[in-house]
Structures are given as structure tokens and as C-alpha cells.
PDB file of N, CA, C and O in Angstrom:
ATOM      1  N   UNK A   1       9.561  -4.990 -24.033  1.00  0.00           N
ATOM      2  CA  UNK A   1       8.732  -4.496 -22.953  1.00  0.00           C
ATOM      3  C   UNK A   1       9.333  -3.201 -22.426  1.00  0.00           C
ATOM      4  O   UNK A   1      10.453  -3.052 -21.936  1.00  0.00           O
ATOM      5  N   UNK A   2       8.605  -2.507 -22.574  1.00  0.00           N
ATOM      6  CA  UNK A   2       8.892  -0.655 -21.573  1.00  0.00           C
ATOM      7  C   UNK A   2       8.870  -0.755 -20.270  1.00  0.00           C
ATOM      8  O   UNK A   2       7.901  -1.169 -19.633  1.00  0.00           O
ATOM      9  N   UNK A   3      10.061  -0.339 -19.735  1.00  0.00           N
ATOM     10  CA  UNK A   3       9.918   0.186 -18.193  1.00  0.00           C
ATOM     11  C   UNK A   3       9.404   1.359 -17.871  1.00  0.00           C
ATOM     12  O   UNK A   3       9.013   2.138 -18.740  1.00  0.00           O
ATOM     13  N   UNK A   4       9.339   1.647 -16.472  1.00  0.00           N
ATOM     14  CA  UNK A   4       9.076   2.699 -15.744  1.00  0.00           C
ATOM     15  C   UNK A   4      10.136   2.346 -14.705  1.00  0.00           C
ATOM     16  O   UNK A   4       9.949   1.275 -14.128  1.00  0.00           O
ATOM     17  N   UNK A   5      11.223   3.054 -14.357  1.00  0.00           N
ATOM     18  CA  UNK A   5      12.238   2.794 -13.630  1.00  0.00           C
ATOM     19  C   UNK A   5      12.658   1.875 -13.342  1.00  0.00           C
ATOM     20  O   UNK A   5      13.693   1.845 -14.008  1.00  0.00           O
ATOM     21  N   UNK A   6      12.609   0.704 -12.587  1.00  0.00           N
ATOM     22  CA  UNK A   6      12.914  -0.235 -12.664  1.00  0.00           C
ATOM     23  C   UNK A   6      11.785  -1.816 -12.926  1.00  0.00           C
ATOM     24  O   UNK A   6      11.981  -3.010 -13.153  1.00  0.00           O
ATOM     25  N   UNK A   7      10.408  -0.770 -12.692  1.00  0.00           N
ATOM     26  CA  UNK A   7       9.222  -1.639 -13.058  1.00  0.00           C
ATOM     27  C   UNK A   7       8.929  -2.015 -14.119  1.00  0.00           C
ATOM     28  O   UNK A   7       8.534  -1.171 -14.923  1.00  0.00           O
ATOM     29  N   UNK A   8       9.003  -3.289 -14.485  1.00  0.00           N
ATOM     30  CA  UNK A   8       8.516  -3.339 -16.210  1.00  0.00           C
ATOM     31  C   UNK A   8       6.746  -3.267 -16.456  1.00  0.00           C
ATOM     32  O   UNK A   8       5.772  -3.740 -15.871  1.00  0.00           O
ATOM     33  N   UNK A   9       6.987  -2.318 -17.767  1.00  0.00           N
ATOM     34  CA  UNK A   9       5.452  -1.853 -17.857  1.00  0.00           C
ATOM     35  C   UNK A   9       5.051  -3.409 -19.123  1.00  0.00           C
ATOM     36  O   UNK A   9       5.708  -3.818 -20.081  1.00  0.00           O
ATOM     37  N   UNK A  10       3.657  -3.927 -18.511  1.00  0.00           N
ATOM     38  CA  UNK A  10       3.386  -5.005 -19.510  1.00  0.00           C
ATOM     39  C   UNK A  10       3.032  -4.222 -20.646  1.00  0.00           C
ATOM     40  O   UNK A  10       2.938  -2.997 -20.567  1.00  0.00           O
ATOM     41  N   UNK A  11       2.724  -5.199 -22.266  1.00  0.00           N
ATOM     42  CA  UNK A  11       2.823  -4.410 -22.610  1.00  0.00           C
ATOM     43  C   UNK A  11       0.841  -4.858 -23.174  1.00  0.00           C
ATOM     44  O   UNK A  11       0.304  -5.767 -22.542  1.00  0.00           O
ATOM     45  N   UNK A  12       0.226  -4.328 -24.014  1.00  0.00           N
ATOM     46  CA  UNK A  12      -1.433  -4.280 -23.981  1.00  0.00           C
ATOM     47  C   UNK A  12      -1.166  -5.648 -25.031  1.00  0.00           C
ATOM     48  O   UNK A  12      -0.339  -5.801 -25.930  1.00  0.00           O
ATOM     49  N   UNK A  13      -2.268  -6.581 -24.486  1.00  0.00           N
ATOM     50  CA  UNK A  13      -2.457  -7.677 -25.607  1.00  0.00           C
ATOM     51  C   UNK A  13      -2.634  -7.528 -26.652  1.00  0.00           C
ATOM     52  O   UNK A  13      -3.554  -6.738 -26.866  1.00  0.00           O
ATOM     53  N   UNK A  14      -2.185  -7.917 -27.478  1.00  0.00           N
ATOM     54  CA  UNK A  14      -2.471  -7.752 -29.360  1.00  0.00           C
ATOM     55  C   UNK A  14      -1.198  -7.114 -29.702  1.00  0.00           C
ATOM     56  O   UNK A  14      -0.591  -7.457 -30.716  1.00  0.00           O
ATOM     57  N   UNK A  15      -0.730  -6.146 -28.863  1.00  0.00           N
ATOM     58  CA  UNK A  15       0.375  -5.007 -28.974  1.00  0.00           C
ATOM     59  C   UNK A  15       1.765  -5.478 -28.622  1.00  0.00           C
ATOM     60  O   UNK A  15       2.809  -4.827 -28.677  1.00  0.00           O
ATOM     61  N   UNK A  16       1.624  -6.462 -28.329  1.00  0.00           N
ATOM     62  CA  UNK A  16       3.474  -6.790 -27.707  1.00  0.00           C
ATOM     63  C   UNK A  16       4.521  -6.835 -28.397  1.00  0.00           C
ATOM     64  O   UNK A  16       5.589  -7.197 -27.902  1.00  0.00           O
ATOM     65  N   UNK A  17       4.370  -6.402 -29.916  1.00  0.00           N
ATOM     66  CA  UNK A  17       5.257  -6.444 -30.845  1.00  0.00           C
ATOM     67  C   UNK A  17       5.662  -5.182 -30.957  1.00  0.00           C
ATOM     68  O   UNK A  17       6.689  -5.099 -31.630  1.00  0.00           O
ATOM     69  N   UNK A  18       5.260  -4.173 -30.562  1.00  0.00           N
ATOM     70  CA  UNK A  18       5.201  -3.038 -30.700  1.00  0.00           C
ATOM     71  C   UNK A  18       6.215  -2.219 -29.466  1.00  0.00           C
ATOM     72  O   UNK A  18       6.510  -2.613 -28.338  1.00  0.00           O
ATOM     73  N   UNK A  19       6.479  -1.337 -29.959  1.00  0.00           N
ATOM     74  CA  UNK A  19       7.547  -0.571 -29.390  1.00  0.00           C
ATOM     75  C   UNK A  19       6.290   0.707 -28.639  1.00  0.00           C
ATOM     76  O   UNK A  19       5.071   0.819 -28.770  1.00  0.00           O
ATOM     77  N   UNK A  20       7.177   1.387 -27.965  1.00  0.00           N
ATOM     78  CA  UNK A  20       6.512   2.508 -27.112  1.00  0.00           C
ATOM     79  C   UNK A  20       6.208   3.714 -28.115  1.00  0.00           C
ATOM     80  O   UNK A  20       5.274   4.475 -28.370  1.00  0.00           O
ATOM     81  N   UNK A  21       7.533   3.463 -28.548  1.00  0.00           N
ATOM     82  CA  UNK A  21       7.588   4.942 -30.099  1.00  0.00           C
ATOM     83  C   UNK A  21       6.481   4.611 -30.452  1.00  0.00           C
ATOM     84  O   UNK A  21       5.489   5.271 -30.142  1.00  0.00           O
ATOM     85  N   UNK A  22       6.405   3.040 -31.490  1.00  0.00           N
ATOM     86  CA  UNK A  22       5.791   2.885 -32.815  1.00  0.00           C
ATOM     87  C   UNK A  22       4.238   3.141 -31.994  1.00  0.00           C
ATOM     88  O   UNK A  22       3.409   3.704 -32.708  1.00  0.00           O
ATOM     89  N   UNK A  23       3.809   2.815 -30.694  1.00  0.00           N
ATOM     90  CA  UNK A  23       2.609   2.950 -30.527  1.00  0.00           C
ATOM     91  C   UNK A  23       1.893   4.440 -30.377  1.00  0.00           C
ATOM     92  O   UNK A  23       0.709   4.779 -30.369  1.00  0.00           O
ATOM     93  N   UNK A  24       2.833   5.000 -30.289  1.00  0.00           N
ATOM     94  CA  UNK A  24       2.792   6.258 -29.873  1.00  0.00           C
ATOM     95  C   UNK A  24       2.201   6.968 -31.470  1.00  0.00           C
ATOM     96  O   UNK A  24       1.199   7.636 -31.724  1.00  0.00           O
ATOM     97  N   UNK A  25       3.208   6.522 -32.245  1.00  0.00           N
ATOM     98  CA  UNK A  25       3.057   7.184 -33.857  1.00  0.00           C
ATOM     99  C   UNK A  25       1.742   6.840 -34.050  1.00  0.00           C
ATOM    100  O   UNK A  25       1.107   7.859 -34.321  1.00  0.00           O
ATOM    101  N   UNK A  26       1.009   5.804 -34.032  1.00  0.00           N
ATOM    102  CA  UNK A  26       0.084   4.780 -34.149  1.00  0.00           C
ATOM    103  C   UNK A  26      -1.221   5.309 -33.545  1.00  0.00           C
ATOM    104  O   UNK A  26      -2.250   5.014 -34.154  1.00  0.00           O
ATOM    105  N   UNK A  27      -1.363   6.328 -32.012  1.00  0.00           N
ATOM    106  CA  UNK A  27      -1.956   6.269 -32.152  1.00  0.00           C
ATOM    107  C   UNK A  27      -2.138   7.983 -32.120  1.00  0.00           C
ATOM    108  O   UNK A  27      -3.178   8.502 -31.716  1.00  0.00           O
ATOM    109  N   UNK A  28      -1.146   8.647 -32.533  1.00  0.00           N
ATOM    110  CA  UNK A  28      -1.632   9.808 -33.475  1.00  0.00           C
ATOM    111  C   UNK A  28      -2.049   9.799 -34.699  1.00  0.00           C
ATOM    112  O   UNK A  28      -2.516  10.884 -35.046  1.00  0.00           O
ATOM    113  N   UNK A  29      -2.057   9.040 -35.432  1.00  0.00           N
ATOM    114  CA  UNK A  29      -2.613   8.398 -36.618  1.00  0.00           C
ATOM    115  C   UNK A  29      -3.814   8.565 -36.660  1.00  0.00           C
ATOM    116  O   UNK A  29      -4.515   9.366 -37.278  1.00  0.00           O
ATOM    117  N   UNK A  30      -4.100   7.502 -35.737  1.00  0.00           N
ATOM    118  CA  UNK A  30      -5.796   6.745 -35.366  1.00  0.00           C
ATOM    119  C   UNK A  30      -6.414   8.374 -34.766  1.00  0.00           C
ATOM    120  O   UNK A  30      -7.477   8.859 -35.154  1.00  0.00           O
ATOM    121  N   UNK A  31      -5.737   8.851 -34.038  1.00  0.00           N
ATOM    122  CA  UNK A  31      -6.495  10.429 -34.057  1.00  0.00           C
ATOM    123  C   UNK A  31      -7.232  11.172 -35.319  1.00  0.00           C
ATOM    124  O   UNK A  31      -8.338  11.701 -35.431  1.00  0.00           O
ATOM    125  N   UNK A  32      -6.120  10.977 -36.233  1.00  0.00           N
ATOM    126  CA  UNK A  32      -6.396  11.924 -37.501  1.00  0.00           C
ATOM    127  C   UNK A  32      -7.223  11.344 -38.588  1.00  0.00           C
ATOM    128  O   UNK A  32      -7.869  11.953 -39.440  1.00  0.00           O
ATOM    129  N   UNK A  33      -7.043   9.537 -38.346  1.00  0.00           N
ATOM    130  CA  UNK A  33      -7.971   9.159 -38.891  1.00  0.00           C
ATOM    131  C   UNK A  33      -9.110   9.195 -38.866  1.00  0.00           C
ATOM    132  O   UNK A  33      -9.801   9.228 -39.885  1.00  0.00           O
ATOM    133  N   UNK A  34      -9.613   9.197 -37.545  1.00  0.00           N
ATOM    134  CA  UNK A  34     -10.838   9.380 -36.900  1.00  0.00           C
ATOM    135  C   UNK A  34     -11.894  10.616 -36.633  1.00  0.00           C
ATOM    136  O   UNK A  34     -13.008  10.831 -36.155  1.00  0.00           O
ATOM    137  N   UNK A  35     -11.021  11.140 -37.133  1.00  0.00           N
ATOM    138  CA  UNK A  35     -11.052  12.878 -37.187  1.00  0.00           C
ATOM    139  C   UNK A  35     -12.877  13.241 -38.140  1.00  0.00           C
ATOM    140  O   UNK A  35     -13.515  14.290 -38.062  1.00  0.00           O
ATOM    141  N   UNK A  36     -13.185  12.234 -38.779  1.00  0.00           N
ATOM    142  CA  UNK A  36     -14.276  12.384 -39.657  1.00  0.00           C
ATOM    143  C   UNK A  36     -14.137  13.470 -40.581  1.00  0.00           C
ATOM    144  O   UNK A  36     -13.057  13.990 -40.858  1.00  0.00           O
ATOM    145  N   UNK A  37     -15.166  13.778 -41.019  1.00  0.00           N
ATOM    146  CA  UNK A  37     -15.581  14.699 -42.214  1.00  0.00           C
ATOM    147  C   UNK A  37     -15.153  15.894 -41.651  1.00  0.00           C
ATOM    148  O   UNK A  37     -15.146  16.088 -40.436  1.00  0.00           O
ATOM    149  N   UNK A  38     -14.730  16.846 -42.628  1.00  0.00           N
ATOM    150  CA  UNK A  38     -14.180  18.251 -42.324  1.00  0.00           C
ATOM    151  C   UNK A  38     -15.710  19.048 -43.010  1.00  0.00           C
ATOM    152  O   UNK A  38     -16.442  18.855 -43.981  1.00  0.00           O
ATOM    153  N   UNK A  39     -15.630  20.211 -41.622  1.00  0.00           N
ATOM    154  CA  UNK A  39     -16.661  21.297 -42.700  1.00  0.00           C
ATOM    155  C   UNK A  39     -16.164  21.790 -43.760  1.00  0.00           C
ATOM    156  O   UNK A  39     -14.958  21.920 -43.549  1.00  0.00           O
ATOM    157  N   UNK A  40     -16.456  22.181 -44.916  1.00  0.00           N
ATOM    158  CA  UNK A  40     -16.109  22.941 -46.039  1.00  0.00           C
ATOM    159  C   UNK A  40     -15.689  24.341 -45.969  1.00  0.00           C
ATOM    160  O   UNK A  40     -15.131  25.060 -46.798  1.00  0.00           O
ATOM    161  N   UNK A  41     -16.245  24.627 -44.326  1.00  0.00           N
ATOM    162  CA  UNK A  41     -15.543  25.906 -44.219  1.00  0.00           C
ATOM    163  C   UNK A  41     -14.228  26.224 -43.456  1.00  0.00           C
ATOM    164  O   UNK A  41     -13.647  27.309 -43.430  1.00  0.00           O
ATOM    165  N   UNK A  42     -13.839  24.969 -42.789  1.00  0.00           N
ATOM    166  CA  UNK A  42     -12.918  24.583 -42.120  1.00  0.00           C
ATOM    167  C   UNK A  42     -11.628  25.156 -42.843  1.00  0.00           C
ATOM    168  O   UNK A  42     -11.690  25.237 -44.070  1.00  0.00           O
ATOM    169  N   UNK A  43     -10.327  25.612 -42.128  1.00  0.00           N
ATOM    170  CA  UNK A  43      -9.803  26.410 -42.903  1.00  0.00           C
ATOM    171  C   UNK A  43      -7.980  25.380 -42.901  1.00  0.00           C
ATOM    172  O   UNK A  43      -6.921  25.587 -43.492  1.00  0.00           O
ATOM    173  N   UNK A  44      -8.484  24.197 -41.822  1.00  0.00           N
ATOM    174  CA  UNK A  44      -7.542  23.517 -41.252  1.00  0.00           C
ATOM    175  C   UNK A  44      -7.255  22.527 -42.476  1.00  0.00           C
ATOM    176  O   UNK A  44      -8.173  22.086 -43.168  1.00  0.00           O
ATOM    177  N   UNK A  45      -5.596  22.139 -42.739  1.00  0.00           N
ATOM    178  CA  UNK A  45      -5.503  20.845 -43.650  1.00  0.00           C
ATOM    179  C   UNK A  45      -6.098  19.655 -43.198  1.00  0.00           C
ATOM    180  O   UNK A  45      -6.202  19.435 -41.991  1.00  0.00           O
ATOM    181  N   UNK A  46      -6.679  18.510 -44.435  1.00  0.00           N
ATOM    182  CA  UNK A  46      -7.096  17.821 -43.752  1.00  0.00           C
ATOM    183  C   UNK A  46      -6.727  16.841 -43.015  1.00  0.00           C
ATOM    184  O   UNK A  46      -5.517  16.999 -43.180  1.00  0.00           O
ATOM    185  N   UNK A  47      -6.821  15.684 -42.123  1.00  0.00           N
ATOM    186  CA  UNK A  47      -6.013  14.637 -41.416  1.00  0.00           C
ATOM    187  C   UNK A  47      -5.168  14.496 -41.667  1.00  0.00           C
ATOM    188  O   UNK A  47      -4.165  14.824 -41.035  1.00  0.00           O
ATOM    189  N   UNK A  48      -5.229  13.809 -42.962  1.00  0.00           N
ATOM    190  CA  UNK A  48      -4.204  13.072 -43.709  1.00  0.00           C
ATOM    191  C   UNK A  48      -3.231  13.594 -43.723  1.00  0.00           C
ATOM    192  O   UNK A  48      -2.130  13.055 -43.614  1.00  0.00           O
ATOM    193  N   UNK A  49      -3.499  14.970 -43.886  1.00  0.00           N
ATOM    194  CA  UNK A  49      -2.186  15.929 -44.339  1.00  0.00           C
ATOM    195  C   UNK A  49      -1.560  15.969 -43.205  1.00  0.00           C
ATOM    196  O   UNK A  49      -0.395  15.573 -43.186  1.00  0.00           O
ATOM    197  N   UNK A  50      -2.084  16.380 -42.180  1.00  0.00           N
ATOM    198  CA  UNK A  50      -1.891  16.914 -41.066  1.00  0.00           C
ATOM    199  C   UNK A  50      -0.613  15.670 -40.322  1.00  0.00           C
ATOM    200  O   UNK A  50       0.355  15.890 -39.594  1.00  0.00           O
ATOM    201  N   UNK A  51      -1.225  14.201 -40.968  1.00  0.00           N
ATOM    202  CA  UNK A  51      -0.332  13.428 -40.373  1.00  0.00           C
ATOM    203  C   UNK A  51       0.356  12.881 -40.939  1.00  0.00           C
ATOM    204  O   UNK A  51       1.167  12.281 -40.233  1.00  0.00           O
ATOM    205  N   UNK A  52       0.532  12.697 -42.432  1.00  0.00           N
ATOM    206  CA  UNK A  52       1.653  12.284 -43.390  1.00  0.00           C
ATOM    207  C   UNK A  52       2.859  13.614 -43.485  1.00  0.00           C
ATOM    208  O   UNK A  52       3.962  13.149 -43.775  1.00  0.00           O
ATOM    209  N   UNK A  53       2.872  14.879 -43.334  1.00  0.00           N
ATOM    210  CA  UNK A  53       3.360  16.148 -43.343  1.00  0.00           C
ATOM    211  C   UNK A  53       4.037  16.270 -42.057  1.00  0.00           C
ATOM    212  O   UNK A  53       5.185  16.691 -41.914  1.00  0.00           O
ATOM    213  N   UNK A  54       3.383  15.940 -41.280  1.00  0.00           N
ATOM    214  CA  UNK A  54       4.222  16.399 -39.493  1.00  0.00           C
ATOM    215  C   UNK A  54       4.831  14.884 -39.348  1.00  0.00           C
ATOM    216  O   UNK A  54       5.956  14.721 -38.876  1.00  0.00           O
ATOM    217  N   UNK A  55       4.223  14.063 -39.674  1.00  0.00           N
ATOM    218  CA  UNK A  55       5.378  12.284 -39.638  1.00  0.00           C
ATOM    219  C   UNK A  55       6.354  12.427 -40.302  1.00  0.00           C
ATOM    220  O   UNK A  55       7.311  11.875 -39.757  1.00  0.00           O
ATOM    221  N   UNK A  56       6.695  13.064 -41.544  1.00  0.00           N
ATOM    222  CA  UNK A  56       7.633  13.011 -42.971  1.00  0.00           C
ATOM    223  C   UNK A  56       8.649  13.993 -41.905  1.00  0.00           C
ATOM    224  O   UNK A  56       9.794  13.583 -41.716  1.00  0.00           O
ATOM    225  N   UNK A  57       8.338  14.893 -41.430  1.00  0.00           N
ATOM    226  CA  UNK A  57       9.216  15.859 -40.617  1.00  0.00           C
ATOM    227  C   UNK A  57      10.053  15.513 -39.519  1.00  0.00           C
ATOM    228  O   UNK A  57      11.026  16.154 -39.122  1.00  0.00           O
ATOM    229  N   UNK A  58       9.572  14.389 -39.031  1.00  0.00           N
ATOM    230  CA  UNK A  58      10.171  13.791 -37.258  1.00  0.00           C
ATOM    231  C   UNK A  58      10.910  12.823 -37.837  1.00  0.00           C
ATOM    232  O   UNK A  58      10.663  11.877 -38.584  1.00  0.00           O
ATOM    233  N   UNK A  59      11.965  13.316 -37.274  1.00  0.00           N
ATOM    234  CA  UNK A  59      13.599  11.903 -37.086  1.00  0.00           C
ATOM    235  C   UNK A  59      12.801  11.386 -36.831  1.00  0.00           C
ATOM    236  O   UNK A  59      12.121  10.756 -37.641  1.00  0.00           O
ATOM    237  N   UNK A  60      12.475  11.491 -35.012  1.00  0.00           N
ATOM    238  CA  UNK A  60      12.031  10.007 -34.743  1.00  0.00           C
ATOM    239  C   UNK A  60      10.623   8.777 -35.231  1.00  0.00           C
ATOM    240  O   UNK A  60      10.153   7.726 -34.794  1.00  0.00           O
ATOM    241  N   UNK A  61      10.399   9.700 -36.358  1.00  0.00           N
ATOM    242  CA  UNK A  61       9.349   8.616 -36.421  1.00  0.00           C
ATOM    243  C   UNK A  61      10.260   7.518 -38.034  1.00  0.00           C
ATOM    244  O   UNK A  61      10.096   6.326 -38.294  1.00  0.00           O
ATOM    245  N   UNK A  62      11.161   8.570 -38.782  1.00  0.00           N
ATOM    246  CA  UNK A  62      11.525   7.718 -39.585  1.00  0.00           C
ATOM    247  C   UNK A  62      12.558   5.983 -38.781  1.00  0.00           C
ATOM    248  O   UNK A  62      12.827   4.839 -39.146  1.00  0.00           O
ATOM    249  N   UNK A  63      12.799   6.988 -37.418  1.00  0.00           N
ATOM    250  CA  UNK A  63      14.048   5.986 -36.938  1.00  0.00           C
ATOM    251  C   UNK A  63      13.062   4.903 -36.241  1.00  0.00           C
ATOM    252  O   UNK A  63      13.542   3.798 -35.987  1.00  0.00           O
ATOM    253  N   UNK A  64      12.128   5.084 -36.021  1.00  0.00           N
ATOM    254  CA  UNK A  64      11.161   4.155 -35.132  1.00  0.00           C
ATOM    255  C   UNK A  64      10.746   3.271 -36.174  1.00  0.00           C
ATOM    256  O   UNK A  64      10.601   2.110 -35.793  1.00  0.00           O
ATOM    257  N   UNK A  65      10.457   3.543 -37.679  1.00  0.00           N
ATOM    258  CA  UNK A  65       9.657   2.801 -38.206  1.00  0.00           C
ATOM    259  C   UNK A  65      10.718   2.143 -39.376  1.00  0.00           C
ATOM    260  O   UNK A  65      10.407   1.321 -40.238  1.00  0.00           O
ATOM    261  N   UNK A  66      12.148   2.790 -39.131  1.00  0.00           N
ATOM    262  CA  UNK A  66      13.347   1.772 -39.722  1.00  0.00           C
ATOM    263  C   UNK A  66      13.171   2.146 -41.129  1.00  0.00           C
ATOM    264  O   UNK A  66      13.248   1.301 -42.021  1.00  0.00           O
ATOM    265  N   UNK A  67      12.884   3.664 -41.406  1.00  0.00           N
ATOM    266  CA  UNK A  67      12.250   3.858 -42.983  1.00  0.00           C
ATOM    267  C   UNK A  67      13.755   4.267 -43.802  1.00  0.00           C
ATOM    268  O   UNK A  67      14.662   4.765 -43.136  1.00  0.00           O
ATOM    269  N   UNK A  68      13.894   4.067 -44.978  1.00  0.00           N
ATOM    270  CA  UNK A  68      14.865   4.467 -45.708  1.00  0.00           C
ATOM    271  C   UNK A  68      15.422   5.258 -46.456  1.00  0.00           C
ATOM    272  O   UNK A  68      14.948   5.418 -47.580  1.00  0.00           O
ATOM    273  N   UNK A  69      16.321   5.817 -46.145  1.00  0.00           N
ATOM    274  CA  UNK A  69      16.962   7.295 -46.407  1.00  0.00           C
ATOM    275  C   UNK A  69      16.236   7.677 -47.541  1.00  0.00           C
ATOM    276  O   UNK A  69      15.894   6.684 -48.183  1.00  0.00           O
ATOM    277  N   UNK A  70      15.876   8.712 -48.024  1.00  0.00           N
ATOM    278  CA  UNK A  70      14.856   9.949 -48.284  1.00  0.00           C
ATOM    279  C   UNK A  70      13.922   8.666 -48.918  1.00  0.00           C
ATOM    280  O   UNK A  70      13.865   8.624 -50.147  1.00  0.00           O
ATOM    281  N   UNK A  71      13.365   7.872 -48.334  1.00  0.00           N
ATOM    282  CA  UNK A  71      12.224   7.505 -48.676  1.00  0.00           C
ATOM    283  C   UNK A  71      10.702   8.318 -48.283  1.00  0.00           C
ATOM    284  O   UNK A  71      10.451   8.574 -47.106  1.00  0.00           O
ATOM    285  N   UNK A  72      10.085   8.553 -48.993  1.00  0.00           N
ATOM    286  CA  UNK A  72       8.631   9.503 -48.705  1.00  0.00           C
ATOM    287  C   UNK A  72       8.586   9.757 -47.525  1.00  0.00           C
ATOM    288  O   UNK A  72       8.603  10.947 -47.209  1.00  0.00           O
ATOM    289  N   UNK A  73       8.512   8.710 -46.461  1.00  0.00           N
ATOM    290  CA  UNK A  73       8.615   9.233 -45.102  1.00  0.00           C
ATOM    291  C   UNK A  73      10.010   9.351 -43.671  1.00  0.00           C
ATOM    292  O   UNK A  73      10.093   9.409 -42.444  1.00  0.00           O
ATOM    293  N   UNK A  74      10.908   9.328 -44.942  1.00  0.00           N
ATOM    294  CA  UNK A  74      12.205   9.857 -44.577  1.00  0.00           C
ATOM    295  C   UNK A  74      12.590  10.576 -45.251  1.00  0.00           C
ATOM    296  O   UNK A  74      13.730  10.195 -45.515  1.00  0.00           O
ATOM    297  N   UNK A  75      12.269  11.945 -46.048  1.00  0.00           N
ATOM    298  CA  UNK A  75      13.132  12.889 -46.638  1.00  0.00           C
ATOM    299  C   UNK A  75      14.501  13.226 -46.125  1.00  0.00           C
ATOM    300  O   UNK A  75      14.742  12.974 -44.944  1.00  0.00           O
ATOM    301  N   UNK A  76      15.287  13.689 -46.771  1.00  0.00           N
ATOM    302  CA  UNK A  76      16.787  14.171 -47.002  1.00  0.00           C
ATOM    303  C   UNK A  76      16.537  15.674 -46.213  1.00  0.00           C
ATOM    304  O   UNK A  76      17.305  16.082 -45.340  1.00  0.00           O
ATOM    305  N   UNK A  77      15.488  16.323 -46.614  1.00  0.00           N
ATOM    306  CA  UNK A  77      15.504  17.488 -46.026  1.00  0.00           C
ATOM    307  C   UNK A  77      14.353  17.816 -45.048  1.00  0.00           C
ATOM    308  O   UNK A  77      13.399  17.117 -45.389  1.00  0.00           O
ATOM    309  N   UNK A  78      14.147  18.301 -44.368  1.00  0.00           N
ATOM    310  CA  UNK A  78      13.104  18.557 -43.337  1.00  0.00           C
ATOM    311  C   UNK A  78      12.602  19.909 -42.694  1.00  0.00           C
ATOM    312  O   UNK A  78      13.288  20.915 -42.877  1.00  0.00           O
ATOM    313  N   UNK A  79      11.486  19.984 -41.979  1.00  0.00           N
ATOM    314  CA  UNK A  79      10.929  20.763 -41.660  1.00  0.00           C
ATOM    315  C   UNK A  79      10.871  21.124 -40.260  1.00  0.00           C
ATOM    316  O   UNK A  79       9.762  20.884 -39.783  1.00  0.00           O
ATOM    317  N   UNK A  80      11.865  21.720 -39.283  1.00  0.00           N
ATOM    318  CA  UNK A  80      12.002  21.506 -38.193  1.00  0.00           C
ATOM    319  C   UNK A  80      11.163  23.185 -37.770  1.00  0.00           C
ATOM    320  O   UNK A  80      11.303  24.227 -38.411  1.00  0.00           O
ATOM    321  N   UNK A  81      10.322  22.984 -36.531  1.00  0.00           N
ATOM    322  CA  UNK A  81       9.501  24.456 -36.231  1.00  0.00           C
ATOM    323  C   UNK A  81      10.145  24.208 -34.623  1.00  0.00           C
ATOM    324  O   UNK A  81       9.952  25.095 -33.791  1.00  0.00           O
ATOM    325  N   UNK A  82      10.511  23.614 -34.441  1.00  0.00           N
ATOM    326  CA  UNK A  82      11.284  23.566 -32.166  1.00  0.00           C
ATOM    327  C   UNK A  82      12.371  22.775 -32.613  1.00  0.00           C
ATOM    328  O   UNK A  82      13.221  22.385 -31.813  1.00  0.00           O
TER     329      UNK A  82
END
């Protein structure tokens, strides 16, 4: 369960297994999934990319999701832009 200072935040039914990170990753996901059909003239990568490419890049999402050293979504090397 997540706090807020000393208040514990409940956590959403169905979800209590879930960490603050992992929900967080979860529901930038569900963003990109949801994202629908791209125009053809669209010049942007598509979802997928957008979120397997910027996930593969973040420590914290390999350390949140306990993934294993340069496994696909833990590479050895990375892409840091901040």
C-alpha cells in the first residue's frame, strides 16, 4: 500500500497487487495502446514503438518490473535524453 505522508493511500480494487511504479508503467501503456489507428500521413512512430523504445530506456521501469540484465527490456546499454 502507497502512502501520502503519513496517510496510507488505499490501493483501487482489482489492483492491490500492484505497486505505484508498476501502475504507473501500466497505465502509459494502456495510453499507447489505445492510441487507435495512425493516419498514414502521420509522421510520429507508432504506439508500440513509442512504448516498447522509451520502456527499454528507463532504469526504473526494468527495476519495477524485476526484468533481467540485458533482457529485451533491460538492455546493457541505453538511451538516456535528461
Amino acid at each position: 500500500m502507497a502512502s501520502r505522508g503519513n496517510v496510507p493511500e488505499p490501493a483501487q480494487p482489482g489492483f492491490e497487487e500492484f505497486t505505484p511504479e508498476s501502475l504507473f508503467f501500466m497505465a502509459y501503456a494502456n495510453t499507447w495502446c489505445n492510441a487507435g489507428r495512425r493516419n498514414p500521413d502521420d509522421k510520429h512512430p507508432p504506439g508500440e514503438t513509442r512504448l516498447k523504445v522509451v520502456a527499454q530506456n528507463m532504469k526504473a521501469f526494468s527495476e519495477t518490473f524485476a526484468c533481467p540484465k540485458n533482457a529485451p527490456m533491460n538492455p546493457d546499454l541505453r538511451c538516456s535524453v535528461w
